[in-house]
TORTOR-837450 format. One record per residue (C-alpha): residue in one letter; x, y, z. Coordinates in steps of 0.001 Angstrom, whole numbers, plus 500000, padded with zeros to 6 digits. Example, Ala and Ser with C-alpha at 12.3 -4.5 7.8 and 13.67 -1.06 7.14 Angstrom:
% TORTOR-837450
A512300495500507800;S513670498940507140;
This chain:
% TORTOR-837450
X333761754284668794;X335887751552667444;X339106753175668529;X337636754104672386;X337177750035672794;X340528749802671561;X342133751882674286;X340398749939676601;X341550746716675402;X345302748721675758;X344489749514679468;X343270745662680598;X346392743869678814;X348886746473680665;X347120746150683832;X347431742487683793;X351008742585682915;X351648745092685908;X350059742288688157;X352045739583686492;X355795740450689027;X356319742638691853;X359508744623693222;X359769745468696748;X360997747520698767;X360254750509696147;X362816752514698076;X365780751231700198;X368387753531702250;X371444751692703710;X374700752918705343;X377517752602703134;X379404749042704083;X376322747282704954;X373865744905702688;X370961745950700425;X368307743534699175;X365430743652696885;X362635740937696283;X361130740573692816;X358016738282692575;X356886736691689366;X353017735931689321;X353442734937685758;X355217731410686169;X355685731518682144;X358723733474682299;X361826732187681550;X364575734193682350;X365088737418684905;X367998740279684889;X368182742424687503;X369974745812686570;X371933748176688519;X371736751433687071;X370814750226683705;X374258747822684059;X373233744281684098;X374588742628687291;X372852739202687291;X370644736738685291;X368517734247686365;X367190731175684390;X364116729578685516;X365151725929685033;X368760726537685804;X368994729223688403;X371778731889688417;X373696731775685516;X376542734719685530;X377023738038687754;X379573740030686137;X379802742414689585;X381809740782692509;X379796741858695638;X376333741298693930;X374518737569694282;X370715735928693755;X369031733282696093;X365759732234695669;X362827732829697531;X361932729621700254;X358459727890699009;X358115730429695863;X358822727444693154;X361387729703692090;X359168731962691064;X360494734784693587;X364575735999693562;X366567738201696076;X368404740735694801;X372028741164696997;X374092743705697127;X377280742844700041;X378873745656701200;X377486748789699017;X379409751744698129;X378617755209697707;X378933754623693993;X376307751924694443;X373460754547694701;X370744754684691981;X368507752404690483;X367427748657690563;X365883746914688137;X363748743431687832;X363477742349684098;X361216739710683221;X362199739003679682;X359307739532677579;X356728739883680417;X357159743436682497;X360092744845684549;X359984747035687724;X362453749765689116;X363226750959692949;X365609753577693823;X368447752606696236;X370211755309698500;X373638754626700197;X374637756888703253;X377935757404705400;X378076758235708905;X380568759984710369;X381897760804714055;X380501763334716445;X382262764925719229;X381240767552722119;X384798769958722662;X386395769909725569;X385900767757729115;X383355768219731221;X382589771895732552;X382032773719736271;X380414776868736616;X378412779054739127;X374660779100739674;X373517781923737335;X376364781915734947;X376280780913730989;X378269778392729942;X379027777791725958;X378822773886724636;X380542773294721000;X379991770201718772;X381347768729715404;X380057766338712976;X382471765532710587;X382317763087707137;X378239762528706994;X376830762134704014;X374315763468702946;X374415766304705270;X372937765178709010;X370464766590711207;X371848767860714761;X370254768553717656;X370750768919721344;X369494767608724568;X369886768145728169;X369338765593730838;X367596763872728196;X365110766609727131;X365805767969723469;X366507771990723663;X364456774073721472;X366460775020718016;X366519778621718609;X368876778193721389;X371632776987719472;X373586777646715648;X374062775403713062;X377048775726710193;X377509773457707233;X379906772661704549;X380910770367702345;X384560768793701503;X385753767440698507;X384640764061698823;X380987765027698986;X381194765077703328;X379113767366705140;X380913768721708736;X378079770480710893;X379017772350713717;X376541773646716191;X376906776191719853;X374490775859722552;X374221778114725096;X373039776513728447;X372369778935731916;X373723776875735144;X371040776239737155;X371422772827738150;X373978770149737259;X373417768383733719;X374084766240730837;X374681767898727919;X374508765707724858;X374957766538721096;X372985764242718853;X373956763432715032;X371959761495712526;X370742760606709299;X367994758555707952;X369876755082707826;X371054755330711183;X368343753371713593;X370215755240716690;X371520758699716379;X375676759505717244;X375872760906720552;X377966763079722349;X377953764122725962;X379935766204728701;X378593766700732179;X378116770526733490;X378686770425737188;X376796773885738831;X378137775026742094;X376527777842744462;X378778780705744757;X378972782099748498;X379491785998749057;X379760787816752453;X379845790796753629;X383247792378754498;X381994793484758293;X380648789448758525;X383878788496758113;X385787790859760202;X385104788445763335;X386112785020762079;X389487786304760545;X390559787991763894;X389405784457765838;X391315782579762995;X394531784721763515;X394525784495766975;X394356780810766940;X397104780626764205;X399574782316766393;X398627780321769578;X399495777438767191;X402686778741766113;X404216779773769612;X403059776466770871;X404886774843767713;X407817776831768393;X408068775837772164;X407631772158771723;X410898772505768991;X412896774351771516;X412158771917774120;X413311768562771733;X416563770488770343;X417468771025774357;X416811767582775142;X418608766389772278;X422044768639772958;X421628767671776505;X421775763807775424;X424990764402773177;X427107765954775089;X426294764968778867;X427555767363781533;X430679766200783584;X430678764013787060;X431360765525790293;X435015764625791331;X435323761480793780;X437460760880796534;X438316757211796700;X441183755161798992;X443877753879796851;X443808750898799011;X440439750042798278;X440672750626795138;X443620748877794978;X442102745739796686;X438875745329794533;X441567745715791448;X443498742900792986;X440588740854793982;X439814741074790474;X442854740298788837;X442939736965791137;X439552736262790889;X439077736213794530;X437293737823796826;X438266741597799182;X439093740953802993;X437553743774804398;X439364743241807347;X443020743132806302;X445007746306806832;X447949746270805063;X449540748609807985;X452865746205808922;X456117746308810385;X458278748956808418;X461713748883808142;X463375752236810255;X466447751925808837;X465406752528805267;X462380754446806108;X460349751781803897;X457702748965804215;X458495745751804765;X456747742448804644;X453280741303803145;X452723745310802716;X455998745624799857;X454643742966798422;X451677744139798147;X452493747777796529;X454371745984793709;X451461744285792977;X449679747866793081;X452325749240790557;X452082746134788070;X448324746707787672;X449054750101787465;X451287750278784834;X449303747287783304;X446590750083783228;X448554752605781701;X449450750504778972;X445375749360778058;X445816753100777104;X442712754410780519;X442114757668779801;X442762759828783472;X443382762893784898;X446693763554786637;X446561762858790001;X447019764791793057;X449442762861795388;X449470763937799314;X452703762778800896;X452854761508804310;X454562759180806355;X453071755648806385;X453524755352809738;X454771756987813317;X458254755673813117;X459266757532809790;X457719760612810803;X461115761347812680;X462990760711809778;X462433764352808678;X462155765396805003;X464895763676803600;X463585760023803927;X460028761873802994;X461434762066799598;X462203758579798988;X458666757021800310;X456527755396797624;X453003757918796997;X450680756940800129;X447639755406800039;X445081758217799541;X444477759519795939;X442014762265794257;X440646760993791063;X438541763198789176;X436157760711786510;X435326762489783015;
């Protein structure tokens, strides 16, 4: 009897002590890199002094009266808890590691001490092979995915156009590296029937948001005919392909002509023209004045000599200057084709002799290139 009412008296004291401090959260999961905190409450404000542990390795002390007093670990820290008298200390861990993983402990020296477990996670990178795909209605088209460097190892899944696929429409392979990284690969197999997003989803349990993936399938409807549907339309379409081409062909013929008729233009009919017109308007030009229609350079000739004299001898040196002044200015010309004749009725008796000494008459055929 004596020793059940001491087993009772056992059971009250350690239940009061359990109520004397509090540790919370009991379990905490983090990504590795990011920050992990635990609260420890002390309903007993007797206590003097609190260590918080990290895997059984102290990492920081707190005094009551004097606050932190040493943290031997460089990314761990202690703040108190606003409007707790000091009675209540956060626990920081900055920028956990893998190696950070285990268990935290509040120590109330002499009083009671609490433990929670802390779990540090890594997430990786997920990617969908290859760009986005085109395929025919009907056909089967083959997605791939890779999660590489989780830890531990993820959970993947699929969805298309939002709407997760059932898992036993797509594989899942695992393995580990050296580093304790999972890689998870996966195949779905989707049917084209409509145009889709295809997404592969990665995550793990400190992730609020799973790692996403996605390519677009693009479904097209293939057309097939008949070969006696499309007898008519290729016939049509040849025949309107060669109408094309002749009419092609003609226009080109047409422009080359045009353009050989332009460079190299076909010659002039040959002109007859007076030499003493001709002669006039080139001495009306030399002198800058203007042709007498009227003058006829048919004057007095001299019988004797069977030649012209007065204004008219004048005049055909002035013809023969120009002329030569012509030939010199280098004027293209054809030959031309004299006609000798007496200038007038006198020195038609002077027979051929004093033919052969007259100066070229007055008429002249000029062919113009």
């Amino acid at each position: 009897m004596m020793v059940l009412h001491l087993l009772v008296l056992l059971l009250s004291c350690g239940i009061q002590a359990g109520a004397q401090m509090k540790l919370y959260p009991e379990t905490l999961t983090v990504l590795r890199g990011e920050e992990a905190r635990f609260t420890c409450s002390a309903s007993n404000t007797k206590w003097t002094v609190m260590l918080w542990l990290l895997n059984g390795t102290a990492a920081v002390t707190i005094s009551k009266l004097h606050g932190v007093l040493q943290s031997p670990i460089t990314n761990v820290t202690a703040e108190p808890v606003s409007g707790s008298k000091r009675d209540s200390w956060v626990f920081v861990l900055n920028s956990t590691e893998r190696y950070n993983q285990g268990q935290v402990t509040c120590d109330l020296q002499g009083i009671d001490r609490k433990t929670a477990n802390l779990f540090v996670q890594e997430k990786g990178i997920v990617k969908v092979s290859g760009d986005d795909k085109l395929a025919f209605k009907g056909k089967s088209v083959i997605f791939e995915c890779r999660a590489a460097g989780w830890y531990p190892e993820p959970s993947l899944y699929w969805q298309v156009n939002d709407k997760k696929v059932s898992q036993a429409e797509y594989n899942i392979s695992s393995e580990e590296s050296g580093k304790s990284l999972f890689t998870v690969s996966s195949n779905l197999s989707v049917m084209a029937a409509k145009s889709s997003e295809v997404d592969c989803l990665v995550s793990v349990s400190a992730l609020t948001t799973p790692l996403k993936s996605g390519v677009r399938l693009t479904v097209v409807a293939e057309v097939v005919q008949e070969d006696d549907d499309c007898t008519v339309p290729l016939a049509v379409t040849a025949s309107l392909s060669a109408l094309l081409l002749l009419l092609l062909l003609g226009i080109c013929i047409v422009l080359c002509y045009r353009q050989r008729r332009q460079a190299n233009p076909s010659p002039k009919e040959p002109s007859w023209f007076d030499q003493s017109v001709v002669g006039r308007g080139v001495v009306a030009e030399v002198t800058r004045g203007t042709d007498n229609l009227g003058y006829s350079k048919e004057g007095p000739t001299d019988h004797k000599l069977g030649k012209t004299s007065g204004p008219d001898a004048d005049y055909n040196e002035l013809i023969m200057e120009i002329r030569r002044q012509m030939d010199f200015a280098s004027f293209h010309k054809v030959p031309d084709v004299v006609y000798f004749s007496s200038p007038s009725l006198h020195s038609e008796s002077q027979g051929p002799a004093s033919t052969s000494e007259e100066n070229p008459v007055n008429v002249r055929r000029i062919t113009t290139v």
